[in-house]
C-alpha positions as CSV (number, residue, x, y, z in Angstrom):
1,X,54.4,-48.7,-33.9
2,X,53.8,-49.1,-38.4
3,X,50.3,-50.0,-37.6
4,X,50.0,-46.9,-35.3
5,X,51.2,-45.1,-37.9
6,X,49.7,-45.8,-40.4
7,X,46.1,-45.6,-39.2
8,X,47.3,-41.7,-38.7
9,X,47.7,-41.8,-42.1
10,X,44.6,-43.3,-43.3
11,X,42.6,-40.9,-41.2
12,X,44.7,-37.7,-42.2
13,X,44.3,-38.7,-46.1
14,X,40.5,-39.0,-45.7
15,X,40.3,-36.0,-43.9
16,X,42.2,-33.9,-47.1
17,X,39.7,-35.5,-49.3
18,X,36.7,-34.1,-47.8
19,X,37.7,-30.8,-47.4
20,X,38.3,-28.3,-50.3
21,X,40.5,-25.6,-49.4
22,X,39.8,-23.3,-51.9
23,X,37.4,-21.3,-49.7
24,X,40.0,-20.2,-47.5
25,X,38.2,-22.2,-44.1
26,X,37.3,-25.4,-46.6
27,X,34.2,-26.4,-46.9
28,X,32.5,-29.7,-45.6
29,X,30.6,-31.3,-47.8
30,X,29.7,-34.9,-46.3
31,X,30.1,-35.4,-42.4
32,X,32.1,-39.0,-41.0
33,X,29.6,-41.6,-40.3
34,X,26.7,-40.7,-42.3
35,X,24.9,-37.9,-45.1
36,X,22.6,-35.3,-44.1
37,X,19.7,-34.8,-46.3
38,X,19.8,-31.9,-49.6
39,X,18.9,-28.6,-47.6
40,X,19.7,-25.0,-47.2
41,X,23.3,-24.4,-45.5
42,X,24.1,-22.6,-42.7
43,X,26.6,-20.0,-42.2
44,X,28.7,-20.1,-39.3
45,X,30.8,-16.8,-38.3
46,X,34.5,-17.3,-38.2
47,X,36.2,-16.6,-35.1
48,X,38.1,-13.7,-34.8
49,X,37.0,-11.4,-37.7
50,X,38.1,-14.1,-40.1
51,X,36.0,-15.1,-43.0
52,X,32.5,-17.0,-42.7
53,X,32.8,-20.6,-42.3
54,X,30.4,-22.2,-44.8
55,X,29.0,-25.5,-44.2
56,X,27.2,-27.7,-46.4
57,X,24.0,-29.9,-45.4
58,X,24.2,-32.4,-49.1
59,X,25.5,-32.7,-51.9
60,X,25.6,-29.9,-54.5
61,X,24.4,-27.3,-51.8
62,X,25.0,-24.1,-53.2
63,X,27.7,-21.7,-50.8
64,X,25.2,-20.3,-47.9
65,X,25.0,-16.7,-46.4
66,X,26.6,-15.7,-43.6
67,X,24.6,-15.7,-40.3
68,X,23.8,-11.9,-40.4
69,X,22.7,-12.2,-43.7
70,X,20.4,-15.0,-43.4
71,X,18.9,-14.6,-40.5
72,X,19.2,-10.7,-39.7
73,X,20.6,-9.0,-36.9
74,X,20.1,-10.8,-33.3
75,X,16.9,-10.2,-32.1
76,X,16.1,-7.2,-29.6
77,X,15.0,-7.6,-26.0
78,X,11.5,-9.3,-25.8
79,X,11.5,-10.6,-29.1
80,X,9.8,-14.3,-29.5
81,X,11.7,-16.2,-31.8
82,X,10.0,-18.7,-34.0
83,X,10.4,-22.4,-33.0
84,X,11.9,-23.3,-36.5
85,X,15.0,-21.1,-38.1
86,X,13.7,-18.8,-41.2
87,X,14.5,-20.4,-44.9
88,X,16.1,-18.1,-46.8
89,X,14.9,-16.9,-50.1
90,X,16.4,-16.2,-53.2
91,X,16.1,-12.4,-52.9
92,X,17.9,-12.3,-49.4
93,X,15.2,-12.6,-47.2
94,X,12.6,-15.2,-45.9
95,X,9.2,-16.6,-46.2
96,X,8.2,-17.3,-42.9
97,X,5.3,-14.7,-40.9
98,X,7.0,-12.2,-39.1
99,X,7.9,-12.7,-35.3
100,X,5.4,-11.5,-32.8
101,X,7.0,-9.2,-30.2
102,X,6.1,-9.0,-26.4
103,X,6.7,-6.4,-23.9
104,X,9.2,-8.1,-21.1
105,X,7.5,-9.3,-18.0
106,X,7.4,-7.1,-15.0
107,X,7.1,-8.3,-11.6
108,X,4.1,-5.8,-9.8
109,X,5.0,-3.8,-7.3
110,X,3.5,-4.6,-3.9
111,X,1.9,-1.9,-2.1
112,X,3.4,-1.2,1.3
113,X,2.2,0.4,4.6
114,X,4.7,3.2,4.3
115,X,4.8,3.7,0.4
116,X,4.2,7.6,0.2
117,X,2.1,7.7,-3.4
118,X,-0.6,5.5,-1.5
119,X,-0.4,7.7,1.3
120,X,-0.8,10.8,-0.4
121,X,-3.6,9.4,-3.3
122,X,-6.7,10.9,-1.7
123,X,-8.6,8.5,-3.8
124,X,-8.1,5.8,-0.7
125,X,-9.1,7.6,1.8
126,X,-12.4,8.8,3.3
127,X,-12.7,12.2,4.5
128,X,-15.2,14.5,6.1
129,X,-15.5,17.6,7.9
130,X,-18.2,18.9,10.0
131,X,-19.7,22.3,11.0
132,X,-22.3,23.2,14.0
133,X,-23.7,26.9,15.1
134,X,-26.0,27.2,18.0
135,X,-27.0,30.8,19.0
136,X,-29.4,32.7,21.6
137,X,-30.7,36.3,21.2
138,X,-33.2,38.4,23.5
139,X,-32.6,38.6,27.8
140,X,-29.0,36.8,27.3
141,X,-26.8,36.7,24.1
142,X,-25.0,33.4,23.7
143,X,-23.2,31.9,20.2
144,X,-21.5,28.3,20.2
145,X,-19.6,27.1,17.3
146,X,-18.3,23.7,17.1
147,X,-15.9,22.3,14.0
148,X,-14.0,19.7,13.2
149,X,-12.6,16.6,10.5
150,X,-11.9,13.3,10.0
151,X,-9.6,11.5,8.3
152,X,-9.6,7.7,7.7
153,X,-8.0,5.2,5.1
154,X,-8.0,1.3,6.0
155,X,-6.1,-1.4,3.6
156,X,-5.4,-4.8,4.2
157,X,-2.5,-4.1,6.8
158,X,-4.2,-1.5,8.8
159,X,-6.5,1.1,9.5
160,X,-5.5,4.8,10.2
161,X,-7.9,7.2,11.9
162,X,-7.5,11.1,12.4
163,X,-9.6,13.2,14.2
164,X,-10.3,16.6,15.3
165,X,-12.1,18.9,17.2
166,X,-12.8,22.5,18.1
167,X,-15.9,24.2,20.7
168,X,-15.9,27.4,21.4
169,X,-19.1,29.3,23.0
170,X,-19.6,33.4,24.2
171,X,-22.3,34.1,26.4
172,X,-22.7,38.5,27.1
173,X,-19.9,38.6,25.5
174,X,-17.9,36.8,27.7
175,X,-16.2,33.4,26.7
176,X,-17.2,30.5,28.4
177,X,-15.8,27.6,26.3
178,X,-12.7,27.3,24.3
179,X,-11.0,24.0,23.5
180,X,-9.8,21.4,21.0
181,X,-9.4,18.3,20.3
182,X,-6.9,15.7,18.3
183,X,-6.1,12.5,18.0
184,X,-4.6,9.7,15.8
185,X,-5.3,5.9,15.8
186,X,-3.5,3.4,13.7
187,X,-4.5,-0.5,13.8
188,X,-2.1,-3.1,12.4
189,X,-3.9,-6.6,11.4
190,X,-1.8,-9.3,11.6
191,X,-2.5,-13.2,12.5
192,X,-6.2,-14.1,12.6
193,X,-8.5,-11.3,11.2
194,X,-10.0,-10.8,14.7
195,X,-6.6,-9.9,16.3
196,X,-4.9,-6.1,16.2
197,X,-2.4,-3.9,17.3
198,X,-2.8,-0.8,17.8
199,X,-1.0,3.1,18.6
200,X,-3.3,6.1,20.0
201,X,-2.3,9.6,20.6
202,X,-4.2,12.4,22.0
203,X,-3.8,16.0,22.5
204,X,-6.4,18.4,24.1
205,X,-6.2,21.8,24.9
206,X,-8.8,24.0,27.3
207,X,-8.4,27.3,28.1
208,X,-10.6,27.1,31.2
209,X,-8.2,24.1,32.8
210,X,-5.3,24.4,35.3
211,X,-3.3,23.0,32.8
212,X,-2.0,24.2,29.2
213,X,-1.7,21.0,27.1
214,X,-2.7,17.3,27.7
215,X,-0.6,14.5,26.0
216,X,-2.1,11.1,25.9
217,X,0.3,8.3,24.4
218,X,-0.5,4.7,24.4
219,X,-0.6,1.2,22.7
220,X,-1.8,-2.4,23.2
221,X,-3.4,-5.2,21.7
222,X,-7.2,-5.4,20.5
223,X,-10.0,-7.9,19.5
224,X,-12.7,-7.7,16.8
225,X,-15.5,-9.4,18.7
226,X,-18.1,-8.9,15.7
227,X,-17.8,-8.0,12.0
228,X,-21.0,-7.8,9.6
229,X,-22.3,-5.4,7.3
230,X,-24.5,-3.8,9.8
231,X,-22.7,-3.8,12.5
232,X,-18.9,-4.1,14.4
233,X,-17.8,-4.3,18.5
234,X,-14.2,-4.4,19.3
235,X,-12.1,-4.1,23.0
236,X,-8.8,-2.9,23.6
237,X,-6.3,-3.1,26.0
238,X,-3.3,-1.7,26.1
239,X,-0.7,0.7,28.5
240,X,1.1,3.7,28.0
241,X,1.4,7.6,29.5
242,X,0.2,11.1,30.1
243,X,1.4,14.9,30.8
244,X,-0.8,17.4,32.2
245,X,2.2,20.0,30.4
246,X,1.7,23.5,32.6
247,X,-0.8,21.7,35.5
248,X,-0.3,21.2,39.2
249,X,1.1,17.9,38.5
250,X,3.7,18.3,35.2
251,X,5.1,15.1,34.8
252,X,4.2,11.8,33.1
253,X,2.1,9.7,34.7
254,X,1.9,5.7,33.7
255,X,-1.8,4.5,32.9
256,X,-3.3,1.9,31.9
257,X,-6.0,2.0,28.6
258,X,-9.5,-0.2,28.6
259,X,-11.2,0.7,25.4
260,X,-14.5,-0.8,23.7
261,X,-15.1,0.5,19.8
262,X,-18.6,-0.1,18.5
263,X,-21.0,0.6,15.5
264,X,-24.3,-0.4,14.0
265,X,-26.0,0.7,10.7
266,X,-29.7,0.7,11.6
267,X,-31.1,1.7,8.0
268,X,-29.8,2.5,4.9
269,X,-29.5,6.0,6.0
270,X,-28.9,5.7,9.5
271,X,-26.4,4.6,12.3
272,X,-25.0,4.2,15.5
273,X,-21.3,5.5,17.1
274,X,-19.9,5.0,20.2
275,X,-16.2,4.7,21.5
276,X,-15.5,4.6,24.8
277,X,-11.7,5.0,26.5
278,X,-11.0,4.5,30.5
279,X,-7.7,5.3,32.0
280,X,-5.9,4.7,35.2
281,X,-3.3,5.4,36.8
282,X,-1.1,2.6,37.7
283,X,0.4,4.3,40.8
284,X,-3.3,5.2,41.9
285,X,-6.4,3.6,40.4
286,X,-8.6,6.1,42.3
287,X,-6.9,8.7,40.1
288,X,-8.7,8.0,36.4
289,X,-10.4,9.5,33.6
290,X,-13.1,8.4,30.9
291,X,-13.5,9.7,27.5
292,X,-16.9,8.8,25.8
293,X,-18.2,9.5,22.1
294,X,-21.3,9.2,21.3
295,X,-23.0,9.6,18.5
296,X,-26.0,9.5,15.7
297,X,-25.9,10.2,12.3
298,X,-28.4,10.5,9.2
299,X,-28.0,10.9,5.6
300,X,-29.9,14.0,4.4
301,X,-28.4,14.2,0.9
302,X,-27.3,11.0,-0.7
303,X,-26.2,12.9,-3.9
304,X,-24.5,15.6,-1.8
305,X,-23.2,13.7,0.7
306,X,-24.3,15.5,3.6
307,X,-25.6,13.9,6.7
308,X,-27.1,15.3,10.3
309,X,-25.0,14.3,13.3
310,X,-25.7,14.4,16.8
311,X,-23.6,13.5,19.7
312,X,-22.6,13.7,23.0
313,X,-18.7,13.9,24.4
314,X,-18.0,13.4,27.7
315,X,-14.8,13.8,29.4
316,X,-14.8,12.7,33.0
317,X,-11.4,13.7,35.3
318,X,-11.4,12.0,38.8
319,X,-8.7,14.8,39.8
320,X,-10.2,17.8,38.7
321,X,-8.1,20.6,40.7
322,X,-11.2,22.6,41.8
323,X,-12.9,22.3,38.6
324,X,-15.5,20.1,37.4
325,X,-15.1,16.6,37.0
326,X,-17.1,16.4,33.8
327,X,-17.0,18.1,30.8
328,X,-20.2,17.4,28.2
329,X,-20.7,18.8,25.1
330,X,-23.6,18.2,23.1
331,X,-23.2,18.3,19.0
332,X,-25.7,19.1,16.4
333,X,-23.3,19.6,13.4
334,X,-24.1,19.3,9.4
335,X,-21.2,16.6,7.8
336,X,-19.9,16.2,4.6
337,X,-18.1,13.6,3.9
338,X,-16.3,12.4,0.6
């Protein structure tokens, strides 16, 4: 139990010795176990609003600055400190460069599908129009106007394609032709490049059918077969419905979709169209129709972007209801395209 004691007192004796109280904290000027080299000190904030704790690195060191004072404030968001601590001068401040600042890293934002500012930055998309006037004048009057637009904007997740259409044709006078055309087409790539999915929708009106309004809706897998500069064939297949809204039969009817996409750049200034779309009905396969586009299409004005289009659509209705089962329009139309 002395012996105990009296190493406590030992220790406690050489603990008063190295600390002088007559800076309020004490100072320490010599750590146990060895001496740090003559240097600078460092301040050290007391806790609690007290008074800076000074320590001493050697003998002799003269009192050092607080931490605020020495080294400034604490450095700002994105700073880059230095990978030694500033020296302090004698006038307050330091010698070493000043810090270089950098702006904090930002993760980018990935673009998505549905992100509205891509959707709406016209910069990504491609879009035409097209305009075509046929007229006779002498034994029979006859005028045929044809008009439409396409919109399309492909990225790395998909492809969206719009289309429209309008024909309309007087002959004495009388109207013989009034009708339009729209649809929509989006692709979604996913797996293996050639693979797709896709979602189609049409709408036709004609004022010379026994119905009001077609709705086409449908959706199914598809295959890039080929994919080059000059030229690209794909298939789909895929299910879905129809309503003849207003016709003899107004109801939906479930149908089946076989479609075959193809195009070929001949020349420079040249190329080749074609999309072809069969469906029948599931209930009755001798109850079908085929939709085929066809066309041709030559630049005319690189620097105005205006190309010569002809074409052929042909709409085919096994169930015509006293009407014809086809429907052919031929196209001659001017384009511009963006």
């Amino acid at each position: 139990m002395l012996c105990r004691f009296s190493i406590t007192g030992i220790l406690l004796v050489l603990g008063l010795l190295m600390v002088d109280t007559t800076t309020g904290w004490g100072q320490i000027h010599q750590p146990i176990g060895g001496q740090l080299p003559p240097g600078p000190a460092v301040g050290v904030a007391a806790p609690f609003g007290g008074q800076p704790r000074h320590a001493y690195f050697g003998p002799g060191a003269t009192p050092a600055l607080p931490v605020a004072q020495a080294f400034g404030p604490p450095p700002a968001p994105g700073l880059v400190l230095p990978t030694n601590p500033p020296v302090p001068n004698e006038g307050g401040g330091t010698n070493d460069p000043p810090t270089v600042t950098a702006e904090p890293f930002a993760f980018p934002e990935q673009p998505t599908w549905y992100a509205p500012p891509l959707w709406w930055d016209w910069k990504t998309w491609d879009v035409s129009f097209e305009i075509g006037l046929n007229g006779t004048e002498g034994n029979s009057e006859s005028v045929s106007f044809q008009t439409g637009g396409d919109l399309k904007r492909e990225t790395d997740t998909g492809k969206l394609a719009i289309e429209a259409k309008y024909f309309r044709t007087q002959a004495d006078g009388v109207e013989s032709q009034n009708n339009g055309w729209f649809k929509s087409r989006y692709d979604w790539k996913f797996g293996k490049p050639p693979w797709t999915m896709y979602s189609k929708s049409e709408l036709y009106y004609d004022e010379f059918k026994v119905f009001d309004l077609r709705l086409v809706l449908n959706g199914g897998l598809g295959y890039q077969w080929l994919k080059t500069d000059a030229t690209s064939l794909g298939t789909r297949v895929g299910a879905g419905a129809s309503r003849e809204f207003g016709g003899v039969d107004d109801d939906w009817a479930p149908e089946a979709n076989l479609g075959i996409d193809f195009e070929h750049q001949l020349t420079k200034v040249q190329k080749l169209t074609a999309t072809v779309d069969y469906y029948p009905e599931f209930g009755d396969f001798s109850s079908y129709r085929v939709v085929a586009d066809l066309g041709w299409q030559m630049v005319v004005d690189a620097e105005a972007n205006l190309s010569l289009k002809l074409g052929i659509l042909d709409q085919y209705d096994s169930t015509p209801n006293g009407a014809r089962p086809n429907d052919v329009n031929y196209t001659m139309l001017l384009i511009w395209k963006k």
